[in-house]
Structures are given as C-alpha cells and as structure tokens.
GUMAR-421811 format. One record per residue (C-alpha): residue in three letters; x, z, y. Coordinates in steps of 0.2 Angstrom, whole numbers, plus 5000, padded with zeros to 4 digits. Example, Ala and Ser with C-alpha at 12.3 -4.5 7.8 and 13.67 -1.06 7.14 Angstrom:
ALA506250394978/SER506850364995/
END
This chain:
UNK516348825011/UNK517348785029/UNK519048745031/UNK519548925035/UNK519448995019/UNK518049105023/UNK516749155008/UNK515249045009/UNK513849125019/UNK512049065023/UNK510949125039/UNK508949125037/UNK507949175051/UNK505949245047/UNK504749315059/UNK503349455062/UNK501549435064/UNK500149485069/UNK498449505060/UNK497149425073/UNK495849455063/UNK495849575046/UNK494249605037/UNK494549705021/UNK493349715007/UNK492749864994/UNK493849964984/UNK493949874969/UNK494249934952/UNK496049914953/UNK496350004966/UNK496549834979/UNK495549784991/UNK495249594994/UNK495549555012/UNK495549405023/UNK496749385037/UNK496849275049/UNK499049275052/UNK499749235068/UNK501749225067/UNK502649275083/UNK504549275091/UNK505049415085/UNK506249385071/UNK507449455055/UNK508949375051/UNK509749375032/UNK511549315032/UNK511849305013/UNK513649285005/UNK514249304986/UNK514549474980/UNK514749524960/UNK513249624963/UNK511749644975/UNK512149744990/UNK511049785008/UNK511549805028/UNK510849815042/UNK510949785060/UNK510049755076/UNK509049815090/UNK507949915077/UNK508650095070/UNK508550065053/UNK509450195046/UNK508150285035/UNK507850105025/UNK508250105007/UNK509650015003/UNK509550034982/UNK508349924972/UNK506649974980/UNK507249884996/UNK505949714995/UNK507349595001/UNK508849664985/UNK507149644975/UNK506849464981/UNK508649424976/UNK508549494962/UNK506649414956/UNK507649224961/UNK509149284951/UNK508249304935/UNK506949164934/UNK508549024939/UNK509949124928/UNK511049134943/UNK512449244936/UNK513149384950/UNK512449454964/UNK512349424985/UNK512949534999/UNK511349545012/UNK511649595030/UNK510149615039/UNK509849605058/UNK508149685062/UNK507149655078/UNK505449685072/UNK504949865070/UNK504949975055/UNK503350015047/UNK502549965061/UNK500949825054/UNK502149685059/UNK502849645042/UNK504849635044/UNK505149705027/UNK504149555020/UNK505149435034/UNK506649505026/UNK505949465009/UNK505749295014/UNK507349245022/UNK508149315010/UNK507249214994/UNK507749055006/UNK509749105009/UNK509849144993/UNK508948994986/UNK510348894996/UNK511948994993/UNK511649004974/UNK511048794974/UNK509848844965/UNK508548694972/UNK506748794973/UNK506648744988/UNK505148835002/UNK503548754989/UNK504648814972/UNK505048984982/UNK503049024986/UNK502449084970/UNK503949204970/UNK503549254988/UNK501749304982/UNK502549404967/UNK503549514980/UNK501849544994/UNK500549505001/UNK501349475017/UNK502849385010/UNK501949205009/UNK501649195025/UNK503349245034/UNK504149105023/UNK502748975031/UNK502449055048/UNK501348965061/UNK499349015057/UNK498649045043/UNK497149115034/UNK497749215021/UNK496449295006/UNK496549364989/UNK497649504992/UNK498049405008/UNK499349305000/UNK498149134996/UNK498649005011/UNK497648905018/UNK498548835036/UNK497448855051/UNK497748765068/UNK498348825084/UNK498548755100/UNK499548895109/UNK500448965115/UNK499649155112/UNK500749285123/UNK500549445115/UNK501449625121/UNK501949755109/UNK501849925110/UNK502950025098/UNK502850205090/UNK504250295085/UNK503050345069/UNK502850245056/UNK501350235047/UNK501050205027/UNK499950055023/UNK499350135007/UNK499050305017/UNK498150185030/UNK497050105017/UNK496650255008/UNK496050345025/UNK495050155026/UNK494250215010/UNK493950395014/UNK493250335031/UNK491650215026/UNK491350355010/UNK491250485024/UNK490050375034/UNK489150265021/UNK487350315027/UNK487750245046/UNK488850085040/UNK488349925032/UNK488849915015/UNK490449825013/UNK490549665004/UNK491649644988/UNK492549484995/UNK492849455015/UNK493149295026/UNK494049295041/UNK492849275056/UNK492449105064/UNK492649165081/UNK494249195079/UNK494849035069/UNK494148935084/UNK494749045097/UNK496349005090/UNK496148805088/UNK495648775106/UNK497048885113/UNK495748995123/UNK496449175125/UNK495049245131/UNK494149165116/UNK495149255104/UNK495249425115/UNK493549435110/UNK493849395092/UNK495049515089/UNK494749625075/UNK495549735062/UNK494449845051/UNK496149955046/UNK496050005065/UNK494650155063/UNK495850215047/UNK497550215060/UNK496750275074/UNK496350425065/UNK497950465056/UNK498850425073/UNK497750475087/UNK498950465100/UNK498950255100/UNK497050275106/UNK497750305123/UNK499050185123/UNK497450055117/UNK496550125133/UNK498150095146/UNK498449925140/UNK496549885141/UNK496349935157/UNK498049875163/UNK497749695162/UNK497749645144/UNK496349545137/UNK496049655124/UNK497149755112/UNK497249795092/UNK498249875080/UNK499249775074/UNK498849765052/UNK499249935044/UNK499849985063/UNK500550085071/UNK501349945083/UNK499949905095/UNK499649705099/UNK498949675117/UNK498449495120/UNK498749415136/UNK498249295148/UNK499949215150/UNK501649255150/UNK501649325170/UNK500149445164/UNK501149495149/UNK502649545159/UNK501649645170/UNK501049725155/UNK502449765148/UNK503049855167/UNK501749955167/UNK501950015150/UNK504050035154/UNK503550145169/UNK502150245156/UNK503850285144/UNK503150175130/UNK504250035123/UNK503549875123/UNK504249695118/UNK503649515123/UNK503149375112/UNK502149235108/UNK501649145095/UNK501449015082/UNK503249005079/UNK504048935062/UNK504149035045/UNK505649075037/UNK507148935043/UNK508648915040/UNK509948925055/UNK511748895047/UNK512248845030/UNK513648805018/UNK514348685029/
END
C-alpha cells in the first residue's frame, strides 16, 4: 500500500487475438469439437484494476459499450476470481473494474482477456504466489481461449484450443479490424458449423476427428512474410458466420478489393480481421472503410499476454 492511504490496487493489462488459422474437427460425442488454432495476439487490450472488496464485484469502462455484460457470477473474470479464491483459501472477495477496447462478442476473445488479467491481478493483490505457470491450469479451467490471453505472442493452440505449444514470429503483422454492432454466439456459430457440413456431406470431404493447424500458415508467420500468410489464412467457422450474418460478406468484399491482403473472420466472428501489407496500407484501409460508415480499428501483433502494468507498490 502507498503512503496516501489509499486501498491496495493492482492493474493487469491482456490482449485480443486473432485466429490465423482455425481448423475444427467432428462433432464429437460430447458435444466438442477438437480444433487447432494457430493464435496471433494483437494491440488491442483489457485492462483489470483489482482492489479488496468483502465480496466479488464487476465494472466496466472503455471505448467499448458494455453495458449489456453480466455483472453477476456468469461474468468469466468474477468466475476467474472466484476459481483462485477457492483453490488458495483466500478469504474475501475483490472489486474488478474493467476497461474494455476489444469488442464484445466479436471472435476476438476479450472476455477471456479479462479472465486472464484478472486470474494475474488477483494472484498479486491476494499474495497468493501462483504465479503466470501456477495460474495456467486454472486459465484452461475457465476456456479455451483463456491460456493464451495470459501468454500472448503466437501460439498453436489444440485440444479444445487450450494445449500451448509457442510458435515463432518475426513481425510485425498489421491487421485492420472491422466491427459489427451484432454480436455473434460461438456455440450458435459452431452449431450452424455442424448443420452446415451435414447439409453438404455428399460434396465435402469428410472431416477428420482431430485437426492441425496448417503449415502454411506456421511458416508464413516465422519468416515475417505477410503475403505468405495472406495466403494462409483460414478459419473453417467462417462458412457458419457468414451465413448467420450475411451482411459481413460485403464488408469481406470491400476490404479485399480495397487493399487488404486478404480478409477472415476473425474466430467465432463477427469482427472481421484484414491483413495488410504494412501499417501505410492498413491505414488506408481503415479510410476507406471510415468513408464506407463501417468502424474499423488498427493493430498489429505479436504483443505480450496478460502483464502486469502497476502493482502494490
């Protein structure tokens, strides 16, 4: 605690990402599907600030309206406080504010950024010494997505897509994003996935139990070639979110044939990731998009997993 008297609080900042490459396998028995994912973490971010509170409590503020979020005990980061909580024996609770900059059920994984940040704030405001290796199998407990926002960088994610194995970059990748004001479900994403290859099973190739991430893409990535990995993109929920939301087929059109590389939804969608040259060509993008009435974001990537940006002091 500081010499002002304040209550101890501690900041953690997690990013987004992007799934460069997402292969998912069969409909398995209990009701998953195994996938592989190649994850590329990008600059934009959540931040946690976590201070003690006799109970567990969520806010939110930042450039993203989040005001139909849960706030009771459904809300991934109260659950991630809660999971650390109970397996150390911490007694009381923590007081979450949560400023949001990466969309809302938009494929970019913010609530399992906010997951993450907050399984590291609160690991530090409690003392309770997990630390980012103890706090993993915890991460994996909460999503699939959750591992990764608390590593970042590249990664091949499989399994459920929570089984890290790092993958090099060289980067900088510079990537515009553009958003919907609709959200789209991932299970109502993966279920049209389903529907989808049943509908057509007599035209597709039959779809493999387990999945691998491309090697296309993997190298793409490792040499730093954009136009390598424009090439490589690929995300087989992309047919399920294009027909529940046709609409972004257009906006995949205009980016494509407005200087992008190539385009892709971005996981369970319906944010679309458009991968460009460099950052000149990515803010031209983004003009073009402005002048269209679509909002669009910058960013590039690999940037860092979940860090911590001000602590006890």
């Amino acid at each position: 605690m500081g010499s002002t008297g304040e209550s101890p609080r501690v900041a953690v900042r997690a990013p987004g990402k992007i799934n460069v490459c997402f292969r998912v396998g069969a409909l398995q028995e209990d009701g998953y599907h195994d996938v592989a994912s190649l994850y590329l973490a990008v600059s934009l971010f959540e931040e946690v600030t976590a201070t003690p509170a006799e109970d567990f409590s969520v806010r939110f503020t930042g450039s993203v309206d989040a005001s139909g979020l849960a706030v009771d005990d459904s809300n991934l980061a109260l659950r991630a406080a809660r999971l650390l909580a109970g397996r150390t024996g911490h007694e009381g609770g923590v007081a979450l504010t949560i400023e949001k900059h990466v969309p809302i059920a938009g494929g970019m994984g913010g609530g399992s950024a906010d997951a993450a940040a907050t399984l590291l704030a609160c690991d530090e405001l409690w003392g309770t010494g997990f630390g980012r290796a103890g706090l993993a199998p915890l991460a994996a407990e909460l999503g699939a997505d959750v591992p990764f926002a608390l590593e970042g960088g590249t990664a091949v994610g499989t399994g459920r897509g929570d089984e890290l194995s790092p993958a090099l970059a060289k980067g900088p990748f510079h990537w515009v994003l553009a958003l919907s004001d609709e959200g789209l479900s991932t299970p109502v994403v993966y279920g049209e996935l389903d529907r989808h290859r049943a509908e057509h099973a007599a035209v597709l190739p039959p779809v493999p139990e387990t999945v691998r991430v491309d090697a296309p893409a993997l190298q793409a990535m490792r040499g730093g070639d954009p136009a390598a990995l424009a090439e490589a993109l690929h995300n087989d929920l992309q047919v399920a979110a294009l027909r529940l939301a046709p609409a972004l087929g257009e906006v995949l059109e205009l980016g494509e044939t407005s200087g992008a590389l190539a385009g892709i939804v971005s996981g369970s969608g319906p944010t679309l990731a458009f991968l460009a040259a460099d950052a000149a060509a990515a803010a031209a993008l983004r003009g073009v998009f402005a002048r269209e009435g679509i909002r669009a974001l910058t960013a590039t990537g690999p940037v860092p997993g979940a860090r911590l940006i001000s602590g006890l002091g």
